[in-house]
NUBA-981574 format. One record per residue (C-alpha): z, y, x. Coordinates in nm, 4 decimals, m for minus. Layout:
! residues N
> up / north / east
> Z / Y / X;
...
! end
This chain:
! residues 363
> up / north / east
> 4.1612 / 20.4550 / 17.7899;
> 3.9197 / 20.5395 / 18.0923;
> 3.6179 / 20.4595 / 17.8888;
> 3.7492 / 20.7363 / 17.6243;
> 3.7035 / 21.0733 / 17.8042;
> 3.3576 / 21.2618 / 17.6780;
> 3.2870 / 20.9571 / 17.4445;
> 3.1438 / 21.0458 / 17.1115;
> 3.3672 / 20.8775 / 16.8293;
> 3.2521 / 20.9061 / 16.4551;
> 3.5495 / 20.8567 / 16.2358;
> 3.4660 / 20.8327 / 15.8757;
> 3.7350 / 20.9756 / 15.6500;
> 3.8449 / 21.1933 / 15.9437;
> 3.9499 / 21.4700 / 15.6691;
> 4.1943 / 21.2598 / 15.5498;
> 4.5208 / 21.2199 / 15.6519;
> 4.4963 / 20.9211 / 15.8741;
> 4.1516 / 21.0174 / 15.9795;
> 4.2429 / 21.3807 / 16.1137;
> 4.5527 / 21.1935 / 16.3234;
> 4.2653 / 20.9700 / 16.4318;
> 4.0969 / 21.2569 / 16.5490;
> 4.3376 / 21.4974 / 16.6652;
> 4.4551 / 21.2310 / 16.9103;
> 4.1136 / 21.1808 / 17.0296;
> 4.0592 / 21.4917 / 17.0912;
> 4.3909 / 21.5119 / 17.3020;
> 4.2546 / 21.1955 / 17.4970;
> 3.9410 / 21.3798 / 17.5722;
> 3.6772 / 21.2199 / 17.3186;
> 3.4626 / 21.4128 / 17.1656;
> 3.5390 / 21.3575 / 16.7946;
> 3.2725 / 21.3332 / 16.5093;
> 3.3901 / 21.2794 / 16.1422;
> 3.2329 / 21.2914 / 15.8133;
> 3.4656 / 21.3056 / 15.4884;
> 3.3502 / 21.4003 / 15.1244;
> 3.6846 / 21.6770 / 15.1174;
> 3.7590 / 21.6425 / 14.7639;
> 4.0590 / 21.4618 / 14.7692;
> 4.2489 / 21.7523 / 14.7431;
> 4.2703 / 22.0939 / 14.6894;
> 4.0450 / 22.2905 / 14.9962;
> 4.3889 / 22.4560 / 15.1097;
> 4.5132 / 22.1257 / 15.1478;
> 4.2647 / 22.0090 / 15.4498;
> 4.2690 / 22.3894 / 15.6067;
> 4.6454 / 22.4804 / 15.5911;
> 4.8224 / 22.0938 / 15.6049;
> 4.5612 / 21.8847 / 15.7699;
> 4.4363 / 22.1246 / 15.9930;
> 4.0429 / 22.0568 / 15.9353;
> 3.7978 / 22.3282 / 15.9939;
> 3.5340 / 22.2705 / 15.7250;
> 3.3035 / 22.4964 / 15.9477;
> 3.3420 / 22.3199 / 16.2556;
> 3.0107 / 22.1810 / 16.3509;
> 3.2418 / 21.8289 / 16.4126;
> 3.2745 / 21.8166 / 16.0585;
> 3.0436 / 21.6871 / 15.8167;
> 3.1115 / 21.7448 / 15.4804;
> 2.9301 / 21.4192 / 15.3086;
> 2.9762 / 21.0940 / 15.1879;
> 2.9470 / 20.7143 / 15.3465;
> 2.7264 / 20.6553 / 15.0456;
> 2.4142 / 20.8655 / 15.2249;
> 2.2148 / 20.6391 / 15.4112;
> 2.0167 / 20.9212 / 15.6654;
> 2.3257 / 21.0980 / 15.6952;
> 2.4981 / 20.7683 / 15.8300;
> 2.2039 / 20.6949 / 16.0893;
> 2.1941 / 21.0349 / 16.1997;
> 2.5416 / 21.0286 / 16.3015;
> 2.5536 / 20.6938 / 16.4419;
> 2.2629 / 20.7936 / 16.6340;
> 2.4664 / 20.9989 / 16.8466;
> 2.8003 / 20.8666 / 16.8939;
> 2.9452 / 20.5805 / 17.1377;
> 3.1820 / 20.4051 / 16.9011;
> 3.2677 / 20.4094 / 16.5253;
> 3.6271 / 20.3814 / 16.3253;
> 3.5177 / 20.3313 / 15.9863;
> 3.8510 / 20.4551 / 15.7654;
> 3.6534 / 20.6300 / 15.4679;
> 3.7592 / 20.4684 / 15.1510;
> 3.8874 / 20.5406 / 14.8351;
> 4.2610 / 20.4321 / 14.9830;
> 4.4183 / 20.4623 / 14.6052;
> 4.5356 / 20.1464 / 14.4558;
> 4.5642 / 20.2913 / 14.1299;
> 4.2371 / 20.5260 / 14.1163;
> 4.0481 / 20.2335 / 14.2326;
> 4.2082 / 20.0718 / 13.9146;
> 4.1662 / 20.2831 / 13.6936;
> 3.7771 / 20.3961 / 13.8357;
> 3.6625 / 20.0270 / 13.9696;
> 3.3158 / 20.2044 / 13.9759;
> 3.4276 / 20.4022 / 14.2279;
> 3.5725 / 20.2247 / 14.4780;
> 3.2339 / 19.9812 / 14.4707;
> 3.0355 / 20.2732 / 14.5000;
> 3.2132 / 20.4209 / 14.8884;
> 3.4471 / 20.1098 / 15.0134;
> 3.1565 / 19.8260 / 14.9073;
> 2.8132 / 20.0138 / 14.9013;
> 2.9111 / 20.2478 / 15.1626;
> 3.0781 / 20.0401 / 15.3926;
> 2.7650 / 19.7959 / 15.3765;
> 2.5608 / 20.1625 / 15.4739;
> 2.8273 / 20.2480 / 15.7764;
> 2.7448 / 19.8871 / 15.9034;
> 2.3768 / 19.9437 / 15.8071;
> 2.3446 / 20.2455 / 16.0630;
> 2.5828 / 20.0651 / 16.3145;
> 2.3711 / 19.7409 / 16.3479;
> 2.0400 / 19.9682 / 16.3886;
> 2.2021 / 20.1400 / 16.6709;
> 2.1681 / 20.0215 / 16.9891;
> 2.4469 / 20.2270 / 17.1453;
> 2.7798 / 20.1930 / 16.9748;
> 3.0070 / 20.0162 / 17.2302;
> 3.2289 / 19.9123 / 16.9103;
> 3.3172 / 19.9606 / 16.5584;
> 3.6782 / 19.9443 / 16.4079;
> 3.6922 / 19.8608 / 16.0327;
> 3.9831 / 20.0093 / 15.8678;
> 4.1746 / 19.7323 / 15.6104;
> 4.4802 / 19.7003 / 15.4458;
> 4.7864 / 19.4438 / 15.4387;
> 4.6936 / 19.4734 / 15.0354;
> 4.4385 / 19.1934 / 15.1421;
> 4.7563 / 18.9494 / 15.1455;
> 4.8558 / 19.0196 / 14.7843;
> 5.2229 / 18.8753 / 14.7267;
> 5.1256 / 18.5767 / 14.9671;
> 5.2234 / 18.2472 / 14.8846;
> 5.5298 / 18.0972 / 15.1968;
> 5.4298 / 17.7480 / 15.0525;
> 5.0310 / 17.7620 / 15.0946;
> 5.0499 / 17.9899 / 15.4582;
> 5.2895 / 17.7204 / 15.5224;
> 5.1347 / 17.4085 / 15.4461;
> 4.8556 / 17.3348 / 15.7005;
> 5.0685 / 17.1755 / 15.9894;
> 5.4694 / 17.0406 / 15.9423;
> 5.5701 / 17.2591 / 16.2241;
> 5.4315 / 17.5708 / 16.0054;
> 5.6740 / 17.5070 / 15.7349;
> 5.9654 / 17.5528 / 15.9686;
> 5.8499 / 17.8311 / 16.0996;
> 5.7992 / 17.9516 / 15.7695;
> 6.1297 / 17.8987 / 15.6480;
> 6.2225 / 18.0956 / 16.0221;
> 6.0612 / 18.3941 / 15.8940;
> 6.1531 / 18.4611 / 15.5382;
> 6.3020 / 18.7403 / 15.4121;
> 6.5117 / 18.7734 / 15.0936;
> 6.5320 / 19.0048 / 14.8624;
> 6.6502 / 19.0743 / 14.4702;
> 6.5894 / 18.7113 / 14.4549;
> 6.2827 / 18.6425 / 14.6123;
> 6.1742 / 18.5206 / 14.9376;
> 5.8869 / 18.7861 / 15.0916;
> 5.7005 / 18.6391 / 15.4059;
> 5.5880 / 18.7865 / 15.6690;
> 5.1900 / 18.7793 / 15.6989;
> 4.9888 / 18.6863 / 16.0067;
> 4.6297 / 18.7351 / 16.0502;
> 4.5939 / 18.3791 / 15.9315;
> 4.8007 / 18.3950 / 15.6344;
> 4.5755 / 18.3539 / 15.2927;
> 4.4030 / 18.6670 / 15.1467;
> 4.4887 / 18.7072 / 14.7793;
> 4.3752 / 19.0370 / 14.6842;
> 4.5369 / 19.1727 / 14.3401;
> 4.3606 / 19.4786 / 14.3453;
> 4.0051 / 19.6552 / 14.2940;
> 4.1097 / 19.7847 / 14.6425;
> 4.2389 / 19.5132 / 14.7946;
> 3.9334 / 19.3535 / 14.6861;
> 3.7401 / 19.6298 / 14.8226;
> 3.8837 / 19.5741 / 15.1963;
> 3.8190 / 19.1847 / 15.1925;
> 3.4410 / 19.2312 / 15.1084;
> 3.4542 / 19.4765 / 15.4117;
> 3.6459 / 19.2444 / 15.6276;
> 3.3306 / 18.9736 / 15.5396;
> 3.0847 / 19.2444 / 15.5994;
> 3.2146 / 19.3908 / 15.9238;
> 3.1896 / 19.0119 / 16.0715;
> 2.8268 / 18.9323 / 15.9306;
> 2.6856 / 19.2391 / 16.0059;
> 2.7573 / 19.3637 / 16.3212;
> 2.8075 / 18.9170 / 16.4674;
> 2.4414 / 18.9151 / 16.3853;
> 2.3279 / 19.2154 / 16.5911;
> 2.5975 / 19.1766 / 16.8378;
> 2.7965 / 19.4601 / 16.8380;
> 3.1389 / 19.4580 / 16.9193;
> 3.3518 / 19.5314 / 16.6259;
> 3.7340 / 19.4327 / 16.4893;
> 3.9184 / 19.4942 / 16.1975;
> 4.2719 / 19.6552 / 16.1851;
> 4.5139 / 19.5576 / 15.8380;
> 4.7208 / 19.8687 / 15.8048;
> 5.0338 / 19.8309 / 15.5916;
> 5.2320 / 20.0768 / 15.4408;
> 5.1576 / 20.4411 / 15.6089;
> 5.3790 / 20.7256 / 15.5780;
> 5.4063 / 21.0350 / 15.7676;
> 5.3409 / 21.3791 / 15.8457;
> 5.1360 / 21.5785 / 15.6850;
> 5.0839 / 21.2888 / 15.4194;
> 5.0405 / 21.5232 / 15.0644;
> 5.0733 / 21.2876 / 14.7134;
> 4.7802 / 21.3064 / 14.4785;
> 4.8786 / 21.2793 / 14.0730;
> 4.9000 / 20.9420 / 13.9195;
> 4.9418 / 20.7366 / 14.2083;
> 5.1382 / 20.5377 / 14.3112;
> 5.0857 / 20.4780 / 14.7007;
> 5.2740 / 20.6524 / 14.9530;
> 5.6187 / 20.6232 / 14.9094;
> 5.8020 / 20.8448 / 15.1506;
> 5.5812 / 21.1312 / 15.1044;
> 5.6437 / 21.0711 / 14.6702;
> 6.0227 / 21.0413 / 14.7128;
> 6.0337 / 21.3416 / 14.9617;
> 5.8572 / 21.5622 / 14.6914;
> 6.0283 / 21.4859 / 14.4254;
> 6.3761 / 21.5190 / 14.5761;
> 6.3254 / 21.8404 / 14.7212;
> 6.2229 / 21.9358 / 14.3816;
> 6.5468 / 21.7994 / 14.2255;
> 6.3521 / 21.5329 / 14.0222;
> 6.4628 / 21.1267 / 14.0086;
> 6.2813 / 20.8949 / 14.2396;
> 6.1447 / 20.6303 / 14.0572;
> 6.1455 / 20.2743 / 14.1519;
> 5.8567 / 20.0869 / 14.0401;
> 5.9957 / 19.7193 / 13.8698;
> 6.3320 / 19.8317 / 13.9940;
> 6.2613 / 19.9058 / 14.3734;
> 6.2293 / 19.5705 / 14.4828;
> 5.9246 / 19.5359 / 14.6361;
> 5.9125 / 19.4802 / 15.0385;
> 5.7027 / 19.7061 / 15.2636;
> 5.6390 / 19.7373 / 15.5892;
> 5.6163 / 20.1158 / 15.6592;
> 5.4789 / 20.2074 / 15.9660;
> 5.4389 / 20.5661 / 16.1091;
> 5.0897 / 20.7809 / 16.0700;
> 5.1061 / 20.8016 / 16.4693;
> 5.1327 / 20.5020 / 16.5307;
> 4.8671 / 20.4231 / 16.3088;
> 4.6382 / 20.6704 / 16.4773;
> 4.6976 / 20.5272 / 16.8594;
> 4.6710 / 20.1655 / 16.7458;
> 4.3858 / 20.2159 / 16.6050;
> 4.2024 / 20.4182 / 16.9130;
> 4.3895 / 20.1311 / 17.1361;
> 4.1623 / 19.8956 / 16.9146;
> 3.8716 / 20.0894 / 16.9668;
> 3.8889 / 20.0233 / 17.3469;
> 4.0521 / 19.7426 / 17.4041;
> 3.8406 / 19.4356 / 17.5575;
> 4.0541 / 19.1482 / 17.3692;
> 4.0187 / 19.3574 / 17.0887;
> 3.6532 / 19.2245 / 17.0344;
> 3.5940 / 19.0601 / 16.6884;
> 3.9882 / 19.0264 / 16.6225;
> 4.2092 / 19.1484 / 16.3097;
> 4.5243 / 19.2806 / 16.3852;
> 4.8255 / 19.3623 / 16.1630;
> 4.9001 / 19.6943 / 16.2141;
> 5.2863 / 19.7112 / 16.0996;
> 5.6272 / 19.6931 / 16.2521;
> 5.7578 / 19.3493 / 16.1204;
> 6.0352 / 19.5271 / 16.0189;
> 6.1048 / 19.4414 / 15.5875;
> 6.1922 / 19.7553 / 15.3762;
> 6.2489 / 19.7278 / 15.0037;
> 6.1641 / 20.0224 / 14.8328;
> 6.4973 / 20.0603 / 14.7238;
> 6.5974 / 20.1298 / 15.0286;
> 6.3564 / 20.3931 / 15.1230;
> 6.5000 / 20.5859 / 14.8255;
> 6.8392 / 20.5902 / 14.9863;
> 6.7309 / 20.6421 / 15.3400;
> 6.5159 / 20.9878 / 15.1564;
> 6.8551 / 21.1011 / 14.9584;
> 7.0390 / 21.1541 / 15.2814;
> 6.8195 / 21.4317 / 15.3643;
> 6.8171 / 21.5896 / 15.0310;
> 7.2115 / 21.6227 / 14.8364;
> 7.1910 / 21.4954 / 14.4594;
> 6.9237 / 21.3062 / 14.4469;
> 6.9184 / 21.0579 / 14.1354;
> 6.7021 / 20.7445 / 14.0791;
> 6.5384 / 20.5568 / 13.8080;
> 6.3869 / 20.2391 / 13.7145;
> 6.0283 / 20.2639 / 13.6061;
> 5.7534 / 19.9701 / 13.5360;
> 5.6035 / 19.8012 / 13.7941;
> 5.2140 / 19.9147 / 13.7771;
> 4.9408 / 19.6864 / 13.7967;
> 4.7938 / 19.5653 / 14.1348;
> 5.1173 / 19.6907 / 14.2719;
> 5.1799 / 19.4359 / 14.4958;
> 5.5528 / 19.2850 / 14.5656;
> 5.4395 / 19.3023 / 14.9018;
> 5.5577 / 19.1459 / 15.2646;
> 5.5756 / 19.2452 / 15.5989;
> 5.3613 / 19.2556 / 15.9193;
> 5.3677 / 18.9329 / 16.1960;
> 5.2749 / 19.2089 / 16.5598;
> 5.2600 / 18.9206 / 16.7475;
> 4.9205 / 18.8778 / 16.7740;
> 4.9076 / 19.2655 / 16.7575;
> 5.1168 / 19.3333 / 17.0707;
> 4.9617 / 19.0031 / 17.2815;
> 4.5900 / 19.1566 / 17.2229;
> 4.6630 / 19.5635 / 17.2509;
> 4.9713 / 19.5292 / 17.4545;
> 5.1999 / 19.7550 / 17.2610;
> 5.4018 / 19.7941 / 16.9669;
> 5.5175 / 20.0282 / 16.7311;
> 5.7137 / 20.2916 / 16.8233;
> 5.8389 / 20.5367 / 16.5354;
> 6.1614 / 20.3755 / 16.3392;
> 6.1444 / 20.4144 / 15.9689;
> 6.4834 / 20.6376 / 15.9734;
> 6.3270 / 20.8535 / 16.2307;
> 6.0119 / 20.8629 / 16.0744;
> 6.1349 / 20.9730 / 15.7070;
> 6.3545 / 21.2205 / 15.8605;
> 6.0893 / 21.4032 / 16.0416;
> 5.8886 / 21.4103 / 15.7294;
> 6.1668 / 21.5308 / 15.5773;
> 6.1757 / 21.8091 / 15.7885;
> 5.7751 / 21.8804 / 15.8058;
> 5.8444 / 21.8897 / 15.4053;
> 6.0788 / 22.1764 / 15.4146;
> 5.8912 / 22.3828 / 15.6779;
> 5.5748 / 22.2979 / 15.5113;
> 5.6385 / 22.3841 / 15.0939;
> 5.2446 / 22.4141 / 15.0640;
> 5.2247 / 22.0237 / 15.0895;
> 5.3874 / 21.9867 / 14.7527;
> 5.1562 / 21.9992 / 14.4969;
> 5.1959 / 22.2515 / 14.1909;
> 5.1208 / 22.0160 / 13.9277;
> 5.4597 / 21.8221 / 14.0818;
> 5.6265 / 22.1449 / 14.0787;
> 5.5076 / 22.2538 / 13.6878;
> 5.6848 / 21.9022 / 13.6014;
> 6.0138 / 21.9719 / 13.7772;
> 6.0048 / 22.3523 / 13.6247;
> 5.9406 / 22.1762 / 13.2518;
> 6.2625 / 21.9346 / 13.3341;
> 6.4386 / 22.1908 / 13.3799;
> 6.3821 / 22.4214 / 13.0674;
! end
């Protein structure tokens, strides 16, 4: 971290809710923070009271990836880049494919744009997603080399009847998602871009983030602690998606945030993709019962599975804690109970359209 102190970082998407963890521990490091978000993901109130951004701080630049001069401006100035803008919904980039071409392809390919004209940025970290691996397939990520297979076999995990594997950086991309899609042309673009300039860059796969102050958004279907909290402190059923038995690998917003400004610095870090995740398998059946010990009477029930949900796996941190030298430190019982907790404090982080459905049930 010595390089860190008084360095200019532009973090795209800081508004959001891993970007403003991003920056807040930046700025507690002693960067100098710089982030541009488009703040109309949620309601203003949302950013100001929850997320804590000061849309008139002259650090914050309301705006969108999309604007080329904007981009170069900012780049102009700054030391290093963590490029986390995206539309991050699996189910609005579904529904709006449109959208999530127009900022995660066309303004990623802008970011990079501005990055490779800049002489001066020691390093940009792309933001992706374990959605790259789809559902995986053990018997393809297995197949290259007969010792692979029983390794393989070593790591599989089994649940409601299937075998989930645990994903390396190596294993096969199978994107079923507009998103996931999204990430792997940015994955491809990060590499060609910036390898032909030669400026540093790497690429972190986040898997399933959860947290404080993560706030749902309406007809999604990401973010599972944060959706269960909600709707059990408003007495409503959780609902598990094709029966709750898809595998994640959640891993804590904070340790999201200091991975990814570990990345940043790092030397081995150059041109490498890490798995950001705990290796640690969690269906989503069991988050649901981990949530309804913090809130009495909770019920559950079984929805459809939505498309491009993927059954999922969980993250391989080898690779992660040989290059960065650290791993994970937030369990997932710890980590739902303090959002738990943050929820209760914090009532303004549960939206009123959730709370006009729960006041409907009950009439």
């Amino acid at each position: 971290m010595a390089d860190l102190p008084g360095a200019r970082v532009l973090v795209t998407g800081g508004g959001g809710l891993i970007g403003s963890r991003i920056t807040t521990q930046l700025r507690e490091l002693g960067a100098h923070p710089v982030s541009i978000c488009t703040l109309d993901a949620y309601p203003p109130h949302i950013y100001t009271d929850v997320f804590g951004i000061n849309p008139h701080d002259p650090d914050v630049h309301t705006g969108s990836v999309t604007d080329p001069a904007l981009m170069r401006r900012l780049v102009a100035d700054c030391d290093y880049v963590i490029h986390a803008a995206a539309l991050a919904d699996v189910a609005a980039c579904t529904r709006n494919p449109l959208a999530a071409i127009d900022t995660n392809v066309t303004g990623t390919q802008i970011v990079l744009d501005a990055v490779a004209a800049t002489e001066g940025v020691r390093r940009l970290v792309f933001v992706s997603s374990a959605s790259v691996y789809g559902n995986g397939d053990p018997d393809d990520w297995a197949s290259k080399a007969p010792e692979a297979r029983a390794l393989a076999k070593a790591l599989e995990f089994v649940h409601g009847g299937r075998t989930t594997p645990q994903f390396s950086e190596h294993s096969p991309l199978r994107p079923l998602s507009v998103y996931a899609n999204t990430k792997v042309f940015g994955e491809t673009q990060t590499a060609l871009t910036l390898g032909a300039v030669g400026t540093s860059h790497a690429i972190v796969r986040y898997f399933s983030v959860y947290g404080e102050p993560q706030t749902i958004k309406p007809g999604s279907h990401s973010w599972v602690v944060a959706w269960f909290c909600a709707r059990a402190a408003l007495g409503l059923p959780l609902q598990l998606n094709g029966g709750g038995h898809q595998i994640r690998d959640l891993v804590h917003v904070d340790d999201i945030a200091h991975a990814t400004i570990r990345t940043l610095l790092t030397p081995k870090a150059h041109q490498q993709t890490l798995n950001i995740g705990t290796a640690t398998p969690t269906s989503i059946r069991t988050v649901a019962e981990l949530v309804a010990t913090h809130f009495p009477h909770t019920t559950v029930t079984e929805t459809p599975l939505p498309p491009g949900d993927p059954l999922g796996g969980y993250a391989s941190t080898t690779h992660l804690s040989e290059v960065l030298g650290w791993t994970p430190r937030i369990r997932l019982a710890e980590g739902i109970a303090r959002y738990a907790a943050w929820l209760t404090a914090t009532p303004q982080a549960i939206p009123a359209w959730l709370r006009e459905e729960a006041a409907a049930g009950a009439r």
